[in-house]
LUMMIDREN-116618 format. One line per field, with one value per residue (C-alpha): residue in three letters; x, y, z; chain. Coordinates in nm, 2 decimals. Layout:
code: [ala;...]
xx: [X;...]
yy: [Y;...]
zz: [Z;...]
unit: [A;...]
This chain:
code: [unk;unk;unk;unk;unk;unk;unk;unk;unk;unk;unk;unk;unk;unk;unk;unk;unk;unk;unk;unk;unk;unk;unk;unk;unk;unk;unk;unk;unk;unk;unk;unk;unk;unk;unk;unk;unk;unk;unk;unk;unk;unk;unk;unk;unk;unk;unk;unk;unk;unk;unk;unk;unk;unk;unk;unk;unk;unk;unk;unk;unk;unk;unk;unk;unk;unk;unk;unk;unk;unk;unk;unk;unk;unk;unk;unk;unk;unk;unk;unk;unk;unk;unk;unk;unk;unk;unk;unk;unk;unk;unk;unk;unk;unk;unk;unk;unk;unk;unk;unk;unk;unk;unk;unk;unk;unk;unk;unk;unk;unk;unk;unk;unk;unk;unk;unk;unk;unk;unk;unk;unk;unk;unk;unk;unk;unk;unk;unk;unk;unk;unk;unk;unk;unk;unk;unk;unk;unk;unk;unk;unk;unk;unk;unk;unk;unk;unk;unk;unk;unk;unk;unk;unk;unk;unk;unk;unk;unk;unk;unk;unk;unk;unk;unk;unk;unk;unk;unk;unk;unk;unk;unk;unk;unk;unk;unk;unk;unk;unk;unk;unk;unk;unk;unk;unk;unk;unk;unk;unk;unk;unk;unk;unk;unk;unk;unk;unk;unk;unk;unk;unk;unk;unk;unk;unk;unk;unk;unk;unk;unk;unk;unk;unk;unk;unk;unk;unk;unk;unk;unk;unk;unk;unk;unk;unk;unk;unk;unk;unk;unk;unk;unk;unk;unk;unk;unk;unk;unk;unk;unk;unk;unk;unk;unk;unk;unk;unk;unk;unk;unk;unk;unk;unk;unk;unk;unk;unk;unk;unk;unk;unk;unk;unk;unk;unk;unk;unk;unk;unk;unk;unk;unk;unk;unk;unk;unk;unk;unk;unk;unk;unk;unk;unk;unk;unk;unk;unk;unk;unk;unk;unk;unk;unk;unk;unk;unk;unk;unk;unk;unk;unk;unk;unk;unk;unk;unk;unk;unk;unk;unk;unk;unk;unk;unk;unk;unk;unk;unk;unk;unk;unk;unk;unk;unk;unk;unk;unk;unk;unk;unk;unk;unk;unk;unk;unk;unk;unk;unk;unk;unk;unk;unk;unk;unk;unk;unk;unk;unk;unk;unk;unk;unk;unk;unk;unk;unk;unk;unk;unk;unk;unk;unk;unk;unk;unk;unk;unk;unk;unk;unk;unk;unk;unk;unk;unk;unk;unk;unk;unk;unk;unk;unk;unk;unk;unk;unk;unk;unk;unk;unk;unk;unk;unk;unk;unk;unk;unk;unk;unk;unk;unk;unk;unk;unk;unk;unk;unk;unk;unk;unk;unk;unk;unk;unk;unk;unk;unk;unk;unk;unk;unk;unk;unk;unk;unk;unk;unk;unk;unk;unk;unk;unk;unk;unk;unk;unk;unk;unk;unk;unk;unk]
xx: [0.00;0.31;0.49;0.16;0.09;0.46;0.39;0.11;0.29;0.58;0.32;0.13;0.48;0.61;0.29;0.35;0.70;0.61;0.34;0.55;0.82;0.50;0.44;0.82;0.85;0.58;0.68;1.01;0.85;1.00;0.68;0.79;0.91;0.62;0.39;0.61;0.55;0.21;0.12;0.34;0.19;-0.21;-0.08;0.04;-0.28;-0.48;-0.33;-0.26;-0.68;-0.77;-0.67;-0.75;-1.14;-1.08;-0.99;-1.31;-1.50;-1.36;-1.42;-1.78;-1.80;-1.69;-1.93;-2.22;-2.14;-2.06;-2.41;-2.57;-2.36;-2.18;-1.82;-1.79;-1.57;-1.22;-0.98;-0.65;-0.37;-0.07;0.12;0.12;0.31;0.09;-0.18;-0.38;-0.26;-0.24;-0.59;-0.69;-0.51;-0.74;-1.06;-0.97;-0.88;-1.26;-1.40;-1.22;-1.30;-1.67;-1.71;-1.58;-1.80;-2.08;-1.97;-1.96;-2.32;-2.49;-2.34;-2.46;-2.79;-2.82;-2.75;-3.00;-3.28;-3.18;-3.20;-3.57;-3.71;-3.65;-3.85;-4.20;-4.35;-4.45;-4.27;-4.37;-4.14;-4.30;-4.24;-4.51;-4.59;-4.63;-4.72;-4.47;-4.35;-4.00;-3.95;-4.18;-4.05;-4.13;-4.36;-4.53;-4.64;-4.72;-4.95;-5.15;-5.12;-4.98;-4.67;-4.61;-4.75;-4.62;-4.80;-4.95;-5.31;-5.27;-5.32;-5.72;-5.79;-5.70;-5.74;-5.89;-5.95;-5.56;-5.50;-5.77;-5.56;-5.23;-5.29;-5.47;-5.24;-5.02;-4.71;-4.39;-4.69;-4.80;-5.16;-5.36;-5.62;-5.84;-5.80;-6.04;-5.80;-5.88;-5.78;-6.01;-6.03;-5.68;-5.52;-5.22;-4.98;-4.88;-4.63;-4.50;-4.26;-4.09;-3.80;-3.68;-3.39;-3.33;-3.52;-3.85;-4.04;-4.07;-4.22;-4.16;-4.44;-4.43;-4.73;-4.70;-5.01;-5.06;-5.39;-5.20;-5.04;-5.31;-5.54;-5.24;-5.23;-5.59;-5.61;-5.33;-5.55;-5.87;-5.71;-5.60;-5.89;-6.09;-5.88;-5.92;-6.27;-6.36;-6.16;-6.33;-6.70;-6.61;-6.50;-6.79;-7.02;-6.94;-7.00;-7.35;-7.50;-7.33;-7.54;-7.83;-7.83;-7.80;-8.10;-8.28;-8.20;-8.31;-8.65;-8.70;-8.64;-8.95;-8.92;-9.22;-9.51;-9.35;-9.03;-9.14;-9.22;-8.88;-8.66;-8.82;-8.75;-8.42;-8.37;-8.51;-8.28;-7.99;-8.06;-8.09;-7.83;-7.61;-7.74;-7.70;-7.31;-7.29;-7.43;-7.21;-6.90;-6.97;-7.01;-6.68;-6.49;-6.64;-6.43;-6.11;-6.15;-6.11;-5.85;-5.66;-5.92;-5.93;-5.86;-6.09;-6.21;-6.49;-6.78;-6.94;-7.24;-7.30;-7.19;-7.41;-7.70;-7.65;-7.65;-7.97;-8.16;-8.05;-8.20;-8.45;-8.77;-8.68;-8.63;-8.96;-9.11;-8.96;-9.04;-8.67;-8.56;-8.20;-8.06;-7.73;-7.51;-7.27;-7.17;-6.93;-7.01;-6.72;-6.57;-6.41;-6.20;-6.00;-6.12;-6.28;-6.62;-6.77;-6.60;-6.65;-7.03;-7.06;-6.92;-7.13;-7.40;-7.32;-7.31;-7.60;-7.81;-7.68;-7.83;-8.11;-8.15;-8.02;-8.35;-8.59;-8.75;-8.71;-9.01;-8.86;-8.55;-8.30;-7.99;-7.75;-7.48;-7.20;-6.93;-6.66;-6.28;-6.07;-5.68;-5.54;-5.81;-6.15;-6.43;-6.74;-6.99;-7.30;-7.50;-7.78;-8.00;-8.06;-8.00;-7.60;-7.36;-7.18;-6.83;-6.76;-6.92;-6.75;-6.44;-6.54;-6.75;-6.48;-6.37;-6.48;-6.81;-6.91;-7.25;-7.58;-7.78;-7.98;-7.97;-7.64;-7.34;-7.07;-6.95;-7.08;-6.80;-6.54;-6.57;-6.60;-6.32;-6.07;-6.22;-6.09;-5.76;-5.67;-5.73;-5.48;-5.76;-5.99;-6.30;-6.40;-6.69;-6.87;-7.12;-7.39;-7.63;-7.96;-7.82;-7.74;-7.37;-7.17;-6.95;-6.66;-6.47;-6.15;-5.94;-5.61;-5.74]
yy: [0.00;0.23;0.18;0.25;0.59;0.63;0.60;0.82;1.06;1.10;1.08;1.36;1.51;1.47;1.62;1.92;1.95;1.94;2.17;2.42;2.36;2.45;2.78;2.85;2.82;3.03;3.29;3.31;3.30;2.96;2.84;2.54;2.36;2.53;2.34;2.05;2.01;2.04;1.80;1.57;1.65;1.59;1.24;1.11;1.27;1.10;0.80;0.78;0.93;0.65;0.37;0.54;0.54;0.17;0.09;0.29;0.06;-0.24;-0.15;-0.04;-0.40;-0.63;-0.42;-0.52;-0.82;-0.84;-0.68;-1.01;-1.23;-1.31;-1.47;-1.68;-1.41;-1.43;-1.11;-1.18;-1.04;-0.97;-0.74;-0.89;-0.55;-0.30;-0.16;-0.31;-0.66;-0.60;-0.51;-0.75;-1.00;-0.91;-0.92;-1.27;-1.35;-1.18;-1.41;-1.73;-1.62;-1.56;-1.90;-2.10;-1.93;-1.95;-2.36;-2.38;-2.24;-2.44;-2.76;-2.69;-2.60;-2.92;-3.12;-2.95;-2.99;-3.36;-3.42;-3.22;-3.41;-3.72;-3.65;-3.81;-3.45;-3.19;-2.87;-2.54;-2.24;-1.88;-1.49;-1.38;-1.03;-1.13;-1.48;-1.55;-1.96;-1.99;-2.33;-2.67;-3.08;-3.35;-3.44;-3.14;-3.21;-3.55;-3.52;-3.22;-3.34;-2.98;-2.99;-2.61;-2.35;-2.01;-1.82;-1.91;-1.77;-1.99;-2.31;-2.15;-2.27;-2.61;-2.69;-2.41;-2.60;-2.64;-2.28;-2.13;-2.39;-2.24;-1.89;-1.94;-2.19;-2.08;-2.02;-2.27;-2.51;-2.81;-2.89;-3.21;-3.12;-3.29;-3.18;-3.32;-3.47;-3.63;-3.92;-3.86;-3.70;-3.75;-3.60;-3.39;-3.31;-2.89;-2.75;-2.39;-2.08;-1.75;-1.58;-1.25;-1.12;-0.81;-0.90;-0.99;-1.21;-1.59;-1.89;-2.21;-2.47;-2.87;-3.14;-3.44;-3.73;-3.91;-4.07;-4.40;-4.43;-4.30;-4.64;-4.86;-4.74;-4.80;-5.13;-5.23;-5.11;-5.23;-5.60;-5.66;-5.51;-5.76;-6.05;-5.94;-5.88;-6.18;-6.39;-6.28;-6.27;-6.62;-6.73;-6.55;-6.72;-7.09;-7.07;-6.88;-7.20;-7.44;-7.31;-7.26;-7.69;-7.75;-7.52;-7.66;-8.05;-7.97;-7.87;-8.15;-8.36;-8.18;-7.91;-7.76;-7.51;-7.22;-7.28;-7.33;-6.97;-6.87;-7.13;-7.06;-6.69;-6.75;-7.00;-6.78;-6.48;-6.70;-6.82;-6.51;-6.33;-6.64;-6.60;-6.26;-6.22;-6.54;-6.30;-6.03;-6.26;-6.38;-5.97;-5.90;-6.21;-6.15;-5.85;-6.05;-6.34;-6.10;-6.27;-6.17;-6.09;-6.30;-6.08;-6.12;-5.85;-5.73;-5.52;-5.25;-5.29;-5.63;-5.58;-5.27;-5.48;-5.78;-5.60;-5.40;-5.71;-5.81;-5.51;-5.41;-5.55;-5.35;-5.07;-5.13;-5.20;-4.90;-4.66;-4.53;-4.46;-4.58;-4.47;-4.65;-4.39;-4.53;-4.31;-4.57;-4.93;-5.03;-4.98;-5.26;-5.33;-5.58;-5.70;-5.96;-5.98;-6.11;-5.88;-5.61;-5.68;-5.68;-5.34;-5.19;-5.35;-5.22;-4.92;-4.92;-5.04;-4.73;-4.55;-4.68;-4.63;-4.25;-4.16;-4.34;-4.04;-3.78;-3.70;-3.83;-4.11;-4.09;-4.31;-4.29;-4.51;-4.44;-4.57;-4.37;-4.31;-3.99;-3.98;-4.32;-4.40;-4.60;-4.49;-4.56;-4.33;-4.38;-4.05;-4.05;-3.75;-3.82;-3.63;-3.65;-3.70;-3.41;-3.32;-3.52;-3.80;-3.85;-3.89;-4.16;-4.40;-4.62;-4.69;-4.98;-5.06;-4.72;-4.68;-4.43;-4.71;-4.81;-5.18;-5.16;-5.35;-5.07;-5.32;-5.28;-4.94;-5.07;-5.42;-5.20;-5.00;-5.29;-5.46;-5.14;-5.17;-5.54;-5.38;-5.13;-4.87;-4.62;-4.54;-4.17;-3.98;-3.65;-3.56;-3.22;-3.26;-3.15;-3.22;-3.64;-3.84;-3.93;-4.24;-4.29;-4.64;-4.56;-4.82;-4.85;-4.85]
zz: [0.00;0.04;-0.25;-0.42;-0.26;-0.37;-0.73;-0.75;-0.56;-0.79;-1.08;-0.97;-0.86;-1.21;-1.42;-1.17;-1.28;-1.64;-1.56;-1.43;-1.70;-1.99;-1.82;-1.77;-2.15;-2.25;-2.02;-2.21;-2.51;-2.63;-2.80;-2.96;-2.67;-2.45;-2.71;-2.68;-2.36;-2.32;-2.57;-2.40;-2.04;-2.22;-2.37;-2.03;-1.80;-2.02;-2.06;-1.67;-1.59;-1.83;-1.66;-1.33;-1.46;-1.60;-1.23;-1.10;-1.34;-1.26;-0.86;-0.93;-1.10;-0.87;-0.60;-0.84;-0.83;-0.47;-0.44;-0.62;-0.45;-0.77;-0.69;-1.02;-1.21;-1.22;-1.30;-1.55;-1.40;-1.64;-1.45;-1.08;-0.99;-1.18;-0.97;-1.17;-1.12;-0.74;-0.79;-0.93;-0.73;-0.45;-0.61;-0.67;-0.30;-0.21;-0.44;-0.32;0.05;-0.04;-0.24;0.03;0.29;0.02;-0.03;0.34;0.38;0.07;0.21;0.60;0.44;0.24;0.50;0.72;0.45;0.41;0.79;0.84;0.49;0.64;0.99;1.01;1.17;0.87;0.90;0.80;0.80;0.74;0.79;1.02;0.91;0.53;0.55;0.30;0.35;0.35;0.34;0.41;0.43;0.21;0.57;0.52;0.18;0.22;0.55;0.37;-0.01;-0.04;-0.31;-0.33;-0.07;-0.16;0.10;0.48;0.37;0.08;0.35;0.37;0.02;0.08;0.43;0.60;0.95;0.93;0.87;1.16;1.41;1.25;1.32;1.64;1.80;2.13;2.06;2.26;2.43;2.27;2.17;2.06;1.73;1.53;1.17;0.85;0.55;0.26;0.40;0.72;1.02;1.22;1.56;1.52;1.78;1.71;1.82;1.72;1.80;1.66;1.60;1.48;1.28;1.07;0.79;1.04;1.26;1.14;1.26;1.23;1.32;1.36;1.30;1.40;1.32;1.65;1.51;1.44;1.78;1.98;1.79;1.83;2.21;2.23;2.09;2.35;2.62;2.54;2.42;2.80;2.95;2.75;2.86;3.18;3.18;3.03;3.23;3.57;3.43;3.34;3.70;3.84;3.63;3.69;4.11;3.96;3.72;4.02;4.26;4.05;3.93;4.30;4.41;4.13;4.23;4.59;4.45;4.25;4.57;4.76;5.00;5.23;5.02;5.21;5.05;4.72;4.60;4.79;4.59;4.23;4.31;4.41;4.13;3.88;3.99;3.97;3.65;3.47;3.63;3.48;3.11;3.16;3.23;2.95;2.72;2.83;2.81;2.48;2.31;2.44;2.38;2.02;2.00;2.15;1.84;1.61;1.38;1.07;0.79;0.51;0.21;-0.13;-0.39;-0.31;-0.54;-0.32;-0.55;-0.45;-0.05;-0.07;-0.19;0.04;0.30;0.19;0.15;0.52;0.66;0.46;0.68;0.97;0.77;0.63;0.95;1.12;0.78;0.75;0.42;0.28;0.00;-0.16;-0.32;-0.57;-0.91;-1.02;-1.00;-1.09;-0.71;-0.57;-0.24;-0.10;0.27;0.45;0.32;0.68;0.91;0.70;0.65;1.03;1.08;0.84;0.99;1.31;1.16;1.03;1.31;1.49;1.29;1.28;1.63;1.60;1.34;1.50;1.69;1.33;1.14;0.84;0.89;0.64;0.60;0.34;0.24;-0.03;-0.20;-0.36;-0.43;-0.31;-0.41;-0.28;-0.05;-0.07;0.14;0.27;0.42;0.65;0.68;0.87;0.99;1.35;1.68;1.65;1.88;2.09;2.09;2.42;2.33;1.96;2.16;2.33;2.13;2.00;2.37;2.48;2.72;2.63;2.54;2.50;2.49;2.80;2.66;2.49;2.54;2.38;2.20;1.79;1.74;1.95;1.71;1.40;1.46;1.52;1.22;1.01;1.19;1.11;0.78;0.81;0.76;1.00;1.12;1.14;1.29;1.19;1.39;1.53;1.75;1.59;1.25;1.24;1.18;0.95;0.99;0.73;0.67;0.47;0.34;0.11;-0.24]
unit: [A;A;A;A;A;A;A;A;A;A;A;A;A;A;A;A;A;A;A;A;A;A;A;A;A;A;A;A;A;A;A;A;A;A;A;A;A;A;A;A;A;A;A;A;A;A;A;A;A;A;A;A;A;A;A;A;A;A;A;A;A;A;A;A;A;A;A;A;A;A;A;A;A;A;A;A;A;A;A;A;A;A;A;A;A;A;A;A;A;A;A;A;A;A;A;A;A;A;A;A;A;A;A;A;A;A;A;A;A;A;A;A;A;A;A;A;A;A;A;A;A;A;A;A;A;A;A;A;A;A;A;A;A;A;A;A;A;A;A;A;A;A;A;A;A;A;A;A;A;A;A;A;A;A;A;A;A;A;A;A;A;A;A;A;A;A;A;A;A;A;A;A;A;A;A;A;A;A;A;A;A;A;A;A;A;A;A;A;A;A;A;A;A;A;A;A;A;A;A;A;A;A;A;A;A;A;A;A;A;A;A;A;A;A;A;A;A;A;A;A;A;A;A;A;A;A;A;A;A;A;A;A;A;A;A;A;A;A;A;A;A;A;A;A;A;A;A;A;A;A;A;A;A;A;A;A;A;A;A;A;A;A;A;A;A;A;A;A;A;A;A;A;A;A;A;A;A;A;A;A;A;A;A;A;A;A;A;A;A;A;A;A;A;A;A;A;A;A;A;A;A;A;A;A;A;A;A;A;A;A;A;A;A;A;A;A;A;A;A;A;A;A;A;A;A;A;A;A;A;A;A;A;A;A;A;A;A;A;A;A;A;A;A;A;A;A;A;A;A;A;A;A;A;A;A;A;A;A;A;A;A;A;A;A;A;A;A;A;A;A;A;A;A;A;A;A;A;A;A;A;A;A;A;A;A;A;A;A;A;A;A;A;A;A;A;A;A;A;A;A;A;A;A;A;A;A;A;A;A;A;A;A;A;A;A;A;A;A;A;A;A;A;A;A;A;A;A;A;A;A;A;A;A;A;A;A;A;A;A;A;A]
């Protein structure tokens, strides 16, 4: 840097010199060499101003192309000890330094972007103030069948429960939804926060579909409570008919008139009591056998029909009308034709009991096919179900039903299960339910 304030120095010195020596010359009168001179001091200011605005231009350069982050140009350096080349020389070490850096950063965020695609939890990353996304994971698109989402509000178009939780949710606390896909209705753990920098306020916010393991939890549960169950009624029922053969022996044998009335009572109670926990051992060990299904093809024209002829005296009888939706006939699925009859039965039945204080009973059953998913919907337009209640229906023993076992939803819902499908509910009081069976097209 010294030698090069040198140089211009004794530049500058020298046109001075020659400056002074054109005026000199005039002054005596000497006009040739006057001219001389000048004409010899314009060639070598212009020369030496020229290449001082070529430098300018190669500075205002490089800063335009520091400005776009443009490090991919590379400066020729013929005289290493011209300014120029000196110049140059370091333009090249700026863009070596920022190309490394810029290496460094692409490679730190590649790997970052590999390691957040390949979570399970969807991942959306957005500027608050504009809305503008900045980033989402494979997850992401995947749980929400959204490929490109350019702006947060864009998220109301396509799943607008989604968004309304999204910009409502508490920020750095966790919290258990229930969104409507068009796979179904599944539980997604959220979780979100912010951050600010210069260029604004982000945040960044995590899904995560519980729905699987919350089922897979709950079939646990429910499996060893059966066993449980079942295996007590069962020893409480034996000591129960023992006592009620013996009772029933000693009669036989003769016993005084005052006893009579006493012992048929007793027997009587005994006896009931006995077919009653039977009955109630045998619903819930039904859900227990469930087995592996047996897999066939399967029309949904001709389930929808057997199953209409099965029912259709008591829905004669009880003056409901059902109505079999099906645009195209052609829908098939792969299940287990039995277990899959008895859920919908089930189903069914349920509603049949849900209409049967409306005006005008109305059940609907369809058939049809959304993105990689079959489905099959039972629409009825009874007195629905509340919020409280939707949550629990698919546990088991729970039931609305004064004479009800809570056992049909429980057994429907494990039937979809075993075939690696679901069982959703939609429901308003006032305005009836909808049941949806999805399974893997």
């Amino acid at each position: 840097m010294g030698r090069l304030r040198d140089f211009f120095f004794w530049k500058i010195l020298f046109l001075l010199f020659i400056a002074v020596g054109v005026a000199y010359l005039s002054f005596q009168k000497w006009y040739l060499p006057a001219t001389i001179s000048f004409i010899v001091l314009f060639i070598l200011a212009f020369q030496w101003l020229g290449k001082q605005r070529k430098l300018v231009e190669e500075v205002l350069d490089f800063s335009e192309a520091v400005r776009y982050r443009d490090f991919t140009r590379r400066f020729v350096i013929r005289h290493p000890k011209s300014t120029e080349g000196k110049l140059f020389a370091a333009f090249n070490d700026i863009n070596d330094v920022y190309r490394r850096i810029s290496m460094d950063k692409e490679i730190q965020h590649q790997y970052l972007n590999k390691v957040l695609n390949m979570l399970d939890s969807a991942i959306i990353f957005y500027q608050e103030d504009t809305g503008k996304v900045m980033w989402i994971n494979d997850a992401f698109k995947q749980l929400f069948r959204t490929p490109h989402i350019g702006n947060i509000h864009g998220l109301m178009k396509r799943h607008p429960e989604l968004y309304e939780k999204t910009i409502h949710m508490k920020l750095g606390k966790q919290q258990v939804e229930s969104v409507s896909l068009a796979m179904g209705k599944i539980k997604i753990l959220m979780h979100g926060s912010t951050f600010s920098t210069e260029e604004g306020t982000f945040r960044i916010v995590v899904y995560q579909n519980i729905s699987e393991a919350i089922d897979e939890t709950e079939t646990r549960a429910w499996h060893k409570l059966l066993r449980v169950l079942t295996h007590e009624i069962m020893n409480s029922i034996a000591p129960i008919s023992s006592l009620a053969e013996t009772l029933h022996a000693r009669l036989e044998h003769g016993y005084g008139e005052e006893d009579i009335d006493d012992l048929k009572l007793g027997i009587y109670t005994i006896k009931r009591r006995s077919e009653g926990l039977l009955q109630f051992a045998k619903s819930y060990r039904l859900i227990n056998k469930v087995d592996q299904p047996n897999f066939v093809d399967i029309q949904l024209k001709v389930l929808f029909e057997s199953i209409y002829q099965l029912l259709e005296p008591t829905l004669l009888q009880k003056s409901i009308d059902l109505d079999i939706i099906l645009k195209d006939t052609r829908l098939a699925l792969r299940a287990d034709v039995n277990l899959v009859e008895q859920a919908l039965i089930n189903l069914l039945l349920n509603a049949m009991e849900a209409v049967k204080d409306c005006a005008e009973p109305y059940i609907s059953i369809t058939g049809l096919k959304r993105d990689d998913h079959l489905f099959i919907k039972i629409q009825d337009n009874g007195r629905g179900m509340s919020p409280d209640i939707q949550e629990q229906i698919f546990t088991p023993f729970f039931t609305t039903k004064k004479s009800g076992s809570g056992v049909g939803l429980t057994l429907s819902k494990q039937i979809m299960l075993l075939h690696k499908g679901n069982l959703f509910v939609e429901s308003e009081e006032g305005k009836g339910s909808t049941f949806s069976l999805q399974f893997m097209s």
